[in-house]
N, C-alpha and C positions, 0 to 999 in steps of 0.2 A: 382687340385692336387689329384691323387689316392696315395692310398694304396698299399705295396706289395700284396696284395689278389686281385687287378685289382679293388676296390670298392672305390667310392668314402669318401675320407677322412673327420671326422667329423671335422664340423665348429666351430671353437671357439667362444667365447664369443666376442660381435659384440663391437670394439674399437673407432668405429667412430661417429662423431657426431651426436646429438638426432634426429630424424622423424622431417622433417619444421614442419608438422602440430603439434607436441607433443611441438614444440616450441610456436605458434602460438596459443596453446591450454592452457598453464602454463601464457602469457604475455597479454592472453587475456581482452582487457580494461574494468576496470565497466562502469554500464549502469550512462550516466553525473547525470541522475535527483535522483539517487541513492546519490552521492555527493552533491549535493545541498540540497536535504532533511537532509542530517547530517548536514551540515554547521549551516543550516537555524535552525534545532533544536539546535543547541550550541548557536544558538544567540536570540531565543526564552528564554533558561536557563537562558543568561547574563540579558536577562532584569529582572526577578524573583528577582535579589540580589543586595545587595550594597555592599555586602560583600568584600571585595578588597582580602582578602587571596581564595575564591570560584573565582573571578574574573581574578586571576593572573593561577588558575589551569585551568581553561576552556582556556583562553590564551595558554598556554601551553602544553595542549592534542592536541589542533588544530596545533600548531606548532611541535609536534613528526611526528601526523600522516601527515604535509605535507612534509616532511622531507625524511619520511619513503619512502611515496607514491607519489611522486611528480613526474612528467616525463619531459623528457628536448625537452621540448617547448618551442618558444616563450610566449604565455599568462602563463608558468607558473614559468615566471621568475617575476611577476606583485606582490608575496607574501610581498618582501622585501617594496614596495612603499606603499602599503596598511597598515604594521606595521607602517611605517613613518609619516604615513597619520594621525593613530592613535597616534600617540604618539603628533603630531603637534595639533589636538584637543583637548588635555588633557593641552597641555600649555597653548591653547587662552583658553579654560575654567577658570581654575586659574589665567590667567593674567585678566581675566575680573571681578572675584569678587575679587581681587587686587585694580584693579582702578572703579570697577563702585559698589563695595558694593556687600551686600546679604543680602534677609530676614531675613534668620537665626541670631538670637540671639549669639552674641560673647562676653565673659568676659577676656579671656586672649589675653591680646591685645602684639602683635609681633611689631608692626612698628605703624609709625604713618606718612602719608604720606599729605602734600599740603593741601589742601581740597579749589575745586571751586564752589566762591558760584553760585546758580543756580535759575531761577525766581518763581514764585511761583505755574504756573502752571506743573513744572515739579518736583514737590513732590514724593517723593518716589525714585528720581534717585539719587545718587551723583557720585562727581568725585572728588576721594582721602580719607583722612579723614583714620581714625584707620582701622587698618587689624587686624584683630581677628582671634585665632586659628583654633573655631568651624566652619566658614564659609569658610575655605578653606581645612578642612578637608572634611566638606559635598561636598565641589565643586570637589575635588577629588575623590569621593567615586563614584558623577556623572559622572564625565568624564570615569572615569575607565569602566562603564557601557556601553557609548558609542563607549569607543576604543573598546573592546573587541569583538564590534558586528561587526564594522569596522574589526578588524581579521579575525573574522565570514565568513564575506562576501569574505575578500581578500585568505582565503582557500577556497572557493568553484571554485575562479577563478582562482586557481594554479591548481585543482584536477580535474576539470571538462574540457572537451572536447566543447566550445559554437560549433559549425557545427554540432558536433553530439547530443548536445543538444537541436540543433534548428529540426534535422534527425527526433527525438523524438514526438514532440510536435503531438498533432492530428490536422487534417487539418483545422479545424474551428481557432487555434491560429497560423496558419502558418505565414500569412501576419505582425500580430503583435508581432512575436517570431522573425523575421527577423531585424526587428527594434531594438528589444532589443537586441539581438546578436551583432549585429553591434556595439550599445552601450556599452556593455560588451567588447569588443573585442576592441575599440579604446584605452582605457588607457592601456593595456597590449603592443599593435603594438606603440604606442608612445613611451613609455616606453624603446622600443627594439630599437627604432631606433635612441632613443636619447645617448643608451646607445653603440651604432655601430658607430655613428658619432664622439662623446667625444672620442671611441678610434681610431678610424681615424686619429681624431686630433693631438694626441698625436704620433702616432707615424710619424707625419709629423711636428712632433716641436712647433706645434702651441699649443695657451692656451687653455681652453678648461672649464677652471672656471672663475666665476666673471661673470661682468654684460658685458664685450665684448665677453666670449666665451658663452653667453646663446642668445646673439644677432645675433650669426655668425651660431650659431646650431637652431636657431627656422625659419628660413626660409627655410632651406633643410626638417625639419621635417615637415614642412607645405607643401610643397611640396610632399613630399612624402604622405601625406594623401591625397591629391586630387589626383592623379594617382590610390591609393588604390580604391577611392569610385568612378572613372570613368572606372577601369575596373570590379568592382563588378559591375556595374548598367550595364556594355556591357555584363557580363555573367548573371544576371537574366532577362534582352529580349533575348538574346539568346535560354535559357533554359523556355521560354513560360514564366515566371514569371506574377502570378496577371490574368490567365486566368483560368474563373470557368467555371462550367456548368449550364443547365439551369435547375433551378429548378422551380413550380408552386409558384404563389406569395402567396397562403396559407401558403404554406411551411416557405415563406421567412419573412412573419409576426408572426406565433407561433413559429421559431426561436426566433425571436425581443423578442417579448414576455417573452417567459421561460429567455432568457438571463438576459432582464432588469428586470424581478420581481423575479430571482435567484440572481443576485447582491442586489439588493434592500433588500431581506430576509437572504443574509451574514450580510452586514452590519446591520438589525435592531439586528441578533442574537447577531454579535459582542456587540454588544452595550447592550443586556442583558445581555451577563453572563460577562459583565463588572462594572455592576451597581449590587449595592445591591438589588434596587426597581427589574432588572428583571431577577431577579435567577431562576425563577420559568418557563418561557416562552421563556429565550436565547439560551439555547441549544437545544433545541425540534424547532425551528423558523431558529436559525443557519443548523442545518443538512437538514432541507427542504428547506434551501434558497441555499444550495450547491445540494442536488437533483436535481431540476430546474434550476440550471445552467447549470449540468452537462448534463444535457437533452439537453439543448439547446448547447452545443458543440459540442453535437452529430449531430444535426439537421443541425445544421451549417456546419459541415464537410462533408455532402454529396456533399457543392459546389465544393468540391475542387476535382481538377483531379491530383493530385500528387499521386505518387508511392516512394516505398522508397525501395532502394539498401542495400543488407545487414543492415537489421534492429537490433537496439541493442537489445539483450534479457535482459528481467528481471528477472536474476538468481537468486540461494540462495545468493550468497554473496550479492548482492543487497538488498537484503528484510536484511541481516542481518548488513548491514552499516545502512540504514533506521531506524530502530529498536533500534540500537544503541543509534543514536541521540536521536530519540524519547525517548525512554527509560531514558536520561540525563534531559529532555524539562520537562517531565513528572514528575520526583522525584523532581526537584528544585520547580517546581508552588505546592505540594502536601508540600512539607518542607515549603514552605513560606506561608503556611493556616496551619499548624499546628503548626512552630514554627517561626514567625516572626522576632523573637528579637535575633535570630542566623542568619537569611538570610540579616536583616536590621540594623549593629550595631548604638547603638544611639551617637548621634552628641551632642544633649545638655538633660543631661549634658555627656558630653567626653567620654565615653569607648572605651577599647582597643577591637579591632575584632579577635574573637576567630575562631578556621576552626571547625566547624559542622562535625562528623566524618562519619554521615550516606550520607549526599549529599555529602564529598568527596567524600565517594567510589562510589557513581552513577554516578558523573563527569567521575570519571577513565572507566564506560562504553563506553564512548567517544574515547577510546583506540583500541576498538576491530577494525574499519576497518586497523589498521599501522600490524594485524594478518590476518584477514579475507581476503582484498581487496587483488588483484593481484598485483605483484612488476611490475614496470615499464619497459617496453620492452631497453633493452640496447643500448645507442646506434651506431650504423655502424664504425668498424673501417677502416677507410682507408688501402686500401690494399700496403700492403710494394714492395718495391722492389726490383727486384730480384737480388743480385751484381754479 
Protein backbone atom coordinates (compact mmCIF):
# COMPACT_ATOMS: atom_id res chain seq x y z
CA UNK A 1 0.00 0.00 0.00
CA UNK A 2 1.58 3.56 -0.91
CA UNK A 3 1.00 6.90 -0.12
CA UNK A 4 -0.51 9.78 -2.16
CA UNK A 5 3.35 11.09 -2.55
CA UNK A 6 3.98 7.52 -4.66
CA UNK A 7 6.10 6.32 -1.28
CA UNK A 8 5.54 3.50 0.47
CA UNK A 9 3.36 3.73 3.53
CA UNK A 10 4.61 3.43 7.02
CA UNK A 11 3.97 -0.04 8.83
CA UNK A 12 2.20 -0.05 11.91
CA UNK A 13 2.72 -1.64 14.90
CA UNK A 14 3.27 -5.60 14.01
CA UNK A 15 -0.54 -7.24 15.42
CA UNK A 16 0.27 -10.68 14.89
CA UNK A 17 1.56 -13.35 16.60
CA UNK A 18 5.09 -13.55 18.60
CA UNK A 19 8.37 -14.92 16.32
CA UNK A 20 8.00 -19.35 16.94
CA UNK A 21 11.53 -18.77 18.06
CA UNK A 22 10.69 -15.83 20.69
CA UNK A 23 8.02 -18.48 21.59
CA UNK A 24 10.23 -21.43 21.87
CA UNK A 25 12.70 -19.11 23.52
CA UNK A 26 10.11 -17.80 26.64
CA UNK A 27 8.76 -22.08 27.03
CA UNK A 28 12.15 -23.08 27.01
CA UNK A 29 12.47 -26.38 29.40
CA UNK A 30 14.98 -26.30 32.50
CA UNK A 31 17.83 -28.44 32.42
CA UNK A 32 15.92 -32.11 34.38
CA UNK A 33 19.09 -32.39 36.78
CA UNK A 34 18.57 -28.77 37.59
CA UNK A 35 15.07 -30.21 39.04
CA UNK A 36 16.31 -33.08 40.87
CA UNK A 37 19.07 -31.23 42.59
CA UNK A 38 16.02 -29.00 44.26
CA UNK A 39 13.87 -31.92 44.84
CA UNK A 40 16.69 -33.74 46.35
CA UNK A 41 17.91 -30.80 48.45
CA UNK A 42 14.22 -30.25 50.05
CA UNK A 43 14.56 -33.79 50.95
CA UNK A 44 18.06 -33.65 52.31
CA UNK A 45 16.16 -30.43 54.58
CA UNK A 46 13.27 -33.01 55.56
CA UNK A 47 15.63 -35.27 56.98
CA UNK A 48 17.50 -32.37 59.35
CA UNK A 49 13.77 -31.97 61.27
CA UNK A 50 11.13 -33.56 63.27
CA UNK A 51 9.66 -30.67 63.22
CA UNK A 52 6.00 -31.37 61.86
CA UNK A 53 5.14 -27.39 61.36
CA UNK A 54 9.02 -27.09 59.12
CA UNK A 55 7.84 -30.44 57.63
CA UNK A 56 4.20 -29.49 56.47
CA UNK A 57 6.18 -26.01 54.84
CA UNK A 58 8.68 -27.95 52.88
CA UNK A 59 5.57 -30.21 51.83
CA UNK A 60 4.03 -27.38 50.62
CA UNK A 61 6.68 -25.14 48.70
CA UNK A 62 7.16 -28.37 46.66
CA UNK A 63 3.48 -28.57 46.18
CA UNK A 64 3.19 -24.59 44.76
CA UNK A 65 6.22 -24.97 42.85
CA UNK A 66 4.86 -28.10 41.08
CA UNK A 67 1.61 -26.55 40.46
CA UNK A 68 3.09 -23.54 39.19
CA UNK A 69 5.67 -25.47 37.01
CA UNK A 70 4.23 -28.63 36.22
CA UNK A 71 3.79 -29.52 32.35
CA UNK A 72 1.02 -31.72 30.96
CA UNK A 73 2.73 -34.85 30.69
CA UNK A 74 2.04 -38.19 31.21
CA UNK A 75 5.00 -38.71 34.23
CA UNK A 76 3.89 -35.56 35.42
CA UNK A 77 0.44 -36.57 36.37
CA UNK A 78 2.60 -39.41 39.00
CA UNK A 79 2.65 -36.01 41.81
CA UNK A 80 -0.92 -37.06 43.09
CA UNK A 81 0.19 -41.01 43.67
CA UNK A 82 3.39 -40.15 45.35
CA UNK A 83 1.21 -37.74 47.91
CA UNK A 84 -0.85 -40.93 48.51
CA UNK A 85 1.89 -42.96 48.83
CA UNK A 86 3.07 -40.65 51.44
CA UNK A 87 0.17 -40.20 53.31
CA UNK A 88 -0.40 -44.38 53.17
CA UNK A 89 3.05 -44.61 55.04
CA UNK A 90 2.31 -42.22 57.67
CA UNK A 91 -0.81 -44.50 58.53
CA UNK A 92 1.18 -48.02 58.57
CA UNK A 93 3.75 -46.02 60.65
CA UNK A 94 1.07 -45.19 63.36
CA UNK A 95 -0.98 -48.34 62.90
CA UNK A 96 2.28 -50.12 63.91
CA UNK A 97 3.27 -48.51 67.09
CA UNK A 98 -0.57 -48.87 67.77
CA UNK A 99 -0.45 -52.67 67.66
CA UNK A 100 3.32 -53.56 68.06
CA UNK A 101 4.47 -50.88 70.87
CA UNK A 102 7.48 -48.35 70.93
CA UNK A 103 10.49 -47.72 72.87
CA UNK A 104 9.53 -44.58 73.68
CA UNK A 105 8.42 -43.98 77.24
CA UNK A 106 4.36 -43.09 77.41
CA UNK A 107 2.52 -41.80 80.48
CA UNK A 108 -0.68 -40.63 79.16
CA UNK A 109 -2.23 -43.56 78.12
CA UNK A 110 -5.33 -43.14 75.25
CA UNK A 111 -6.61 -46.68 74.92
CA UNK A 112 -5.79 -49.82 76.17
CA UNK A 113 -6.02 -52.43 73.52
CA UNK A 114 -5.94 -56.92 73.96
CA UNK A 115 -2.39 -57.57 74.65
CA UNK A 116 -0.93 -61.14 73.27
CA UNK A 117 1.10 -62.79 75.32
CA UNK A 118 4.39 -63.63 73.40
CA UNK A 119 7.29 -66.45 74.34
CA UNK A 120 10.11 -65.38 75.76
CA UNK A 121 12.51 -65.29 73.38
CA UNK A 122 10.78 -62.44 71.73
CA UNK A 123 11.26 -59.84 74.33
CA UNK A 124 11.06 -56.43 73.58
CA UNK A 125 8.11 -57.11 70.96
CA UNK A 126 4.41 -56.90 71.92
CA UNK A 127 1.14 -57.21 70.37
CA UNK A 128 -1.57 -54.78 71.84
CA UNK A 129 -1.34 -53.70 75.41
CA UNK A 130 -1.66 -49.54 76.24
CA UNK A 131 -1.20 -46.81 73.64
CA UNK A 132 0.28 -43.93 74.95
CA UNK A 133 0.29 -40.38 73.70
CA UNK A 134 4.11 -39.89 73.51
CA UNK A 135 4.72 -42.85 71.25
CA UNK A 136 2.41 -41.98 68.70
CA UNK A 137 3.19 -38.48 68.68
CA UNK A 138 7.08 -39.42 68.16
CA UNK A 139 5.80 -42.06 65.37
CA UNK A 140 4.14 -39.21 63.67
CA UNK A 141 6.73 -36.70 63.84
CA UNK A 142 8.76 -39.84 62.01
CA UNK A 143 6.42 -40.62 59.45
CA UNK A 144 6.06 -37.13 58.62
CA UNK A 145 9.85 -37.09 57.98
CA UNK A 146 9.40 -39.91 55.58
CA UNK A 147 6.28 -38.70 53.63
CA UNK A 148 7.75 -35.51 52.94
CA UNK A 149 10.85 -36.90 51.20
CA UNK A 150 8.30 -39.27 49.49
CA UNK A 151 6.96 -35.75 48.13
CA UNK A 152 10.54 -34.84 47.62
CA UNK A 153 10.90 -37.31 45.28
CA UNK A 154 7.29 -37.43 43.61
CA UNK A 155 8.11 -33.50 42.63
CA UNK A 156 11.21 -34.19 40.88
CA UNK A 157 9.22 -36.83 39.00
CA UNK A 158 6.27 -34.35 37.92
CA UNK A 159 9.15 -31.53 37.12
CA UNK A 160 11.63 -33.43 35.48
CA UNK A 161 11.81 -34.68 31.82
CA UNK A 162 13.51 -38.77 32.66
CA UNK A 163 14.71 -38.99 28.46
CA UNK A 164 16.09 -35.78 28.82
CA UNK A 165 17.46 -36.72 31.95
CA UNK A 166 18.88 -39.74 30.79
CA UNK A 167 20.15 -37.03 27.32
CA UNK A 168 22.13 -35.49 30.24
CA UNK A 169 23.95 -38.03 32.00
CA UNK A 170 28.00 -38.34 30.80
CA UNK A 171 28.62 -41.43 28.89
CA UNK A 172 30.32 -43.55 31.64
CA UNK A 173 26.63 -43.50 33.50
CA UNK A 174 24.78 -44.00 30.19
CA UNK A 175 24.03 -47.83 30.50
CA UNK A 176 23.14 -47.52 34.25
CA UNK A 177 20.93 -44.11 33.76
CA UNK A 178 18.96 -46.24 31.15
CA UNK A 179 17.83 -48.62 33.76
CA UNK A 180 17.03 -46.26 36.20
CA UNK A 181 14.87 -44.09 33.66
CA UNK A 182 13.05 -46.91 32.79
CA UNK A 183 12.58 -47.44 36.51
CA UNK A 184 11.45 -43.95 37.13
CA UNK A 185 9.26 -43.83 34.22
CA UNK A 186 7.13 -47.31 34.97
CA UNK A 187 5.18 -45.91 37.94
CA UNK A 188 4.24 -42.74 36.15
CA UNK A 189 3.22 -44.99 32.55
CA UNK A 190 1.15 -47.24 34.96
CA UNK A 191 -0.31 -44.78 36.51
CA UNK A 192 -1.49 -43.27 33.14
CA UNK A 193 -2.78 -46.24 31.96
CA UNK A 194 -4.65 -47.30 34.66
CA UNK A 195 -6.08 -44.02 34.95
CA UNK A 196 -7.14 -44.34 30.77
CA UNK A 197 -8.55 -47.64 31.36
CA UNK A 198 -10.89 -46.76 34.69
CA UNK A 199 -12.19 -44.19 32.34
CA UNK A 200 -12.83 -46.27 29.39
CA UNK A 201 -14.64 -48.29 31.76
CA UNK A 202 -16.80 -45.97 32.77
CA UNK A 203 -17.92 -44.65 29.97
CA UNK A 204 -18.79 -48.05 28.73
CA UNK A 205 -21.04 -48.68 31.85
CA UNK A 206 -18.80 -50.95 33.43
CA UNK A 207 -17.41 -50.80 37.19
CA UNK A 208 -14.31 -49.81 37.29
CA UNK A 209 -13.73 -49.91 41.53
CA UNK A 210 -13.60 -52.85 43.92
CA UNK A 211 -11.82 -55.97 43.74
CA UNK A 212 -13.70 -57.05 40.09
CA UNK A 213 -12.75 -53.82 38.42
CA UNK A 214 -8.96 -53.80 39.65
CA UNK A 215 -9.15 -57.59 38.40
CA UNK A 216 -10.48 -56.69 34.95
CA UNK A 217 -7.92 -53.45 34.74
CA UNK A 218 -4.65 -55.15 35.81
CA UNK A 219 -4.38 -57.51 32.83
CA UNK A 220 -4.73 -54.84 30.11
CA UNK A 221 -2.21 -52.72 32.14
CA UNK A 222 0.21 -55.65 32.28
CA UNK A 223 -0.15 -56.03 28.98
CA UNK A 224 0.52 -52.85 28.01
CA UNK A 225 3.77 -52.83 29.89
CA UNK A 226 5.15 -55.62 27.99
CA UNK A 227 4.50 -54.09 24.52
CA UNK A 228 6.22 -50.74 26.24
CA UNK A 229 9.61 -52.81 27.11
CA UNK A 230 9.52 -54.98 23.67
CA UNK A 231 9.32 -52.00 21.73
CA UNK A 232 12.00 -49.97 23.77
CA UNK A 233 14.42 -53.00 23.57
CA UNK A 234 13.55 -53.13 19.50
CA UNK A 235 14.47 -49.32 19.46
CA UNK A 236 17.80 -49.44 21.56
CA UNK A 237 19.32 -52.55 18.87
CA UNK A 238 18.10 -50.40 16.51
CA UNK A 239 19.91 -47.23 17.62
CA UNK A 240 23.48 -49.36 18.33
CA UNK A 241 22.52 -49.48 21.99
CA UNK A 242 25.51 -51.18 24.60
CA UNK A 243 28.18 -50.68 21.67
CA UNK A 244 31.63 -49.07 22.95
CA UNK A 245 34.89 -48.59 21.55
CA UNK A 246 37.99 -49.91 21.99
CA UNK A 247 39.95 -48.75 24.46
CA UNK A 248 43.69 -50.08 26.01
CA UNK A 249 42.99 -52.51 28.90
CA UNK A 250 45.43 -49.88 30.99
CA UNK A 251 42.83 -47.51 30.48
CA UNK A 252 39.95 -50.05 31.45
CA UNK A 253 41.75 -51.03 34.89
CA UNK A 254 42.69 -47.25 36.23
CA UNK A 255 39.02 -46.66 35.23
CA UNK A 256 38.06 -49.79 37.77
CA UNK A 257 40.29 -48.33 39.91
CA UNK A 258 39.52 -44.57 40.40
CA UNK A 259 35.81 -45.76 40.43
CA UNK A 260 35.95 -48.41 43.06
CA UNK A 261 38.48 -46.45 45.52
CA UNK A 262 36.35 -42.96 44.71
CA UNK A 263 33.08 -44.91 45.93
CA UNK A 264 34.94 -46.62 48.61
CA UNK A 265 36.55 -42.74 49.76
CA UNK A 266 32.47 -41.27 49.43
CA UNK A 267 31.40 -43.66 51.70
CA UNK A 268 34.41 -43.74 54.40
CA UNK A 269 33.90 -39.62 54.23
CA UNK A 270 30.07 -40.21 54.49
CA UNK A 271 30.71 -41.96 57.39
CA UNK A 272 32.97 -39.33 59.05
CA UNK A 273 31.37 -36.40 58.97
CA UNK A 274 28.68 -38.52 60.32
CA UNK A 275 30.26 -39.61 63.36
CA UNK A 276 31.61 -37.51 65.95
CA UNK A 277 34.96 -39.70 66.27
CA UNK A 278 35.54 -38.59 62.32
CA UNK A 279 34.96 -34.82 62.16
CA UNK A 280 38.13 -34.18 61.64
CA UNK A 281 39.21 -36.47 58.47
CA UNK A 282 35.17 -36.96 56.66
CA UNK A 283 35.01 -34.14 54.74
CA UNK A 284 38.80 -33.68 53.53
CA UNK A 285 38.34 -37.92 52.68
CA UNK A 286 34.63 -37.20 51.28
CA UNK A 287 35.74 -34.59 48.62
CA UNK A 288 38.69 -36.77 47.50
CA UNK A 289 36.57 -39.83 47.32
CA UNK A 290 34.32 -37.77 44.87
CA UNK A 291 37.51 -36.42 43.01
CA UNK A 292 38.42 -39.90 42.09
CA UNK A 293 35.29 -40.86 41.05
CA UNK A 294 34.67 -38.18 39.10
CA UNK A 295 37.94 -38.97 37.40
CA UNK A 296 36.96 -42.28 36.75
CA UNK A 297 33.61 -41.23 34.94
CA UNK A 298 35.60 -39.41 33.00
CA UNK A 299 37.75 -42.35 31.99
CA UNK A 300 34.98 -44.41 31.69
CA UNK A 301 33.17 -42.10 29.16
CA UNK A 302 35.76 -42.25 26.53
CA UNK A 303 33.99 -46.04 25.83
CA UNK A 304 31.11 -44.75 24.85
CA UNK A 305 30.42 -43.54 21.23
CA UNK A 306 27.12 -41.69 21.76
CA UNK A 307 26.40 -38.17 20.48
CA UNK A 308 23.74 -36.19 21.85
CA UNK A 309 21.07 -34.14 19.69
CA UNK A 310 20.21 -30.75 21.07
CA UNK A 311 21.95 -31.00 24.36
CA UNK A 312 20.16 -29.32 27.33
CA UNK A 313 22.13 -26.15 28.58
CA UNK A 314 22.90 -25.41 31.91
CA UNK A 315 21.65 -21.87 32.16
CA UNK A 316 21.35 -19.10 34.96
CA UNK A 317 17.91 -20.23 35.77
CA UNK A 318 19.40 -23.59 36.35
CA UNK A 319 22.36 -22.91 38.66
CA UNK A 320 19.47 -20.63 40.37
CA UNK A 321 16.75 -23.54 41.05
CA UNK A 322 20.01 -25.56 42.25
CA UNK A 323 21.02 -22.90 44.56
CA UNK A 324 17.83 -22.68 45.70
CA UNK A 325 17.35 -26.03 47.05
CA UNK A 326 20.75 -26.05 48.35
CA UNK A 327 20.53 -22.98 49.99
CA UNK A 328 16.99 -24.67 51.94
CA UNK A 329 19.54 -28.18 52.58
CA UNK A 330 22.01 -25.95 53.88
CA UNK A 331 20.14 -23.49 56.46
CA UNK A 332 18.10 -26.52 57.95
CA UNK A 333 21.53 -28.97 58.72
CA UNK A 334 23.32 -25.42 60.11
CA UNK A 335 19.85 -24.61 62.37
CA UNK A 336 19.86 -28.31 63.58
CA UNK A 337 23.77 -27.76 65.00
CA UNK A 338 23.05 -24.60 66.39
CA UNK A 339 19.56 -24.93 67.60
CA UNK A 340 18.41 -28.59 68.08
CA UNK A 341 15.47 -28.17 70.24
CA UNK A 342 13.59 -25.92 67.52
CA UNK A 343 14.42 -28.49 64.64
CA UNK A 344 13.67 -31.65 67.27
CA UNK A 345 10.59 -30.87 69.39
CA UNK A 346 10.70 -33.06 72.41
CA UNK A 347 8.31 -36.12 72.89
CA UNK A 348 8.97 -36.87 76.45
CA UNK A 349 8.21 -34.95 78.28
CA UNK A 350 5.36 -33.55 75.57
CA UNK A 351 5.94 -30.20 74.11
CA UNK A 352 3.95 -28.33 71.68
CA UNK A 353 6.30 -27.57 68.13
CA UNK A 354 6.85 -24.09 67.69
CA UNK A 355 7.84 -22.76 63.75
CA UNK A 356 11.63 -21.56 64.14
CA UNK A 357 11.23 -18.09 62.18
CA UNK A 358 14.86 -18.04 60.59
CA UNK A 359 14.51 -21.81 58.88
CA UNK A 360 10.96 -20.82 57.80
CA UNK A 361 12.20 -18.14 55.91
CA UNK A 362 15.17 -20.39 54.19
CA UNK A 363 12.42 -23.03 53.54
CA UNK A 364 10.34 -20.12 51.61
CA UNK A 365 13.86 -20.07 49.36
CA UNK A 366 12.49 -23.16 48.09
CA UNK A 367 10.03 -20.90 46.24
CA UNK A 368 12.18 -19.13 43.91
CA UNK A 369 12.16 -21.76 40.93
CA UNK A 370 7.47 -21.30 40.80
CA UNK A 371 9.59 -17.28 39.75
CA UNK A 372 12.71 -18.13 38.22
CA UNK A 373 12.04 -21.58 36.11
CA UNK A 374 10.31 -21.24 32.76
CA UNK A 375 6.17 -21.78 32.64
CA UNK A 376 5.31 -24.76 30.98
CA UNK A 377 4.86 -24.71 27.20
CA UNK A 378 0.87 -24.67 26.50
CA UNK A 379 -0.80 -27.06 25.43
CA UNK A 380 -1.88 -27.54 21.34
CA UNK A 381 -5.32 -26.61 20.86
CA UNK A 382 -7.29 -28.49 18.47
CA UNK A 383 -7.99 -26.71 15.41
CA UNK A 384 -11.90 -25.54 15.01
CA UNK A 385 -13.81 -25.80 12.48
CA UNK A 386 -14.74 -23.85 9.88
CA UNK A 387 -18.94 -23.61 9.71
Amino acid sequence: MTDPRGGRAAAGPASGPPPPHRHRARHAPLHPGAWWLWAASLGVAATRTTNPLLLALLTAVSAYVVAARRPDTPWSRSYGAFVKLALAVLVVRLAFTVVLGSPVPGTRVLLSLPEVPLPGWAQGIRLGGDVALEPLVFALYDGLKLATLLVCVGAANALANPSRLLKSLPGALYETGVAVVVALTFAPNLIADVQRLRAARRLRGRPDRGLKGLLQVALPVLEGALERSVALAAAMDSRGYGRTARVPAGVRRTTAALTLGGLLGVCAGTYGTLTAEGGTYGMPVLLAGVATALAGLWLGGRRSLRTRYRPDRWDARAWLVAASGAAVAAALALAAVRDPAALHPGVVPLTAPTLPLRPAAAVLLGLLPAVVAPAPAPSPQPPREQS
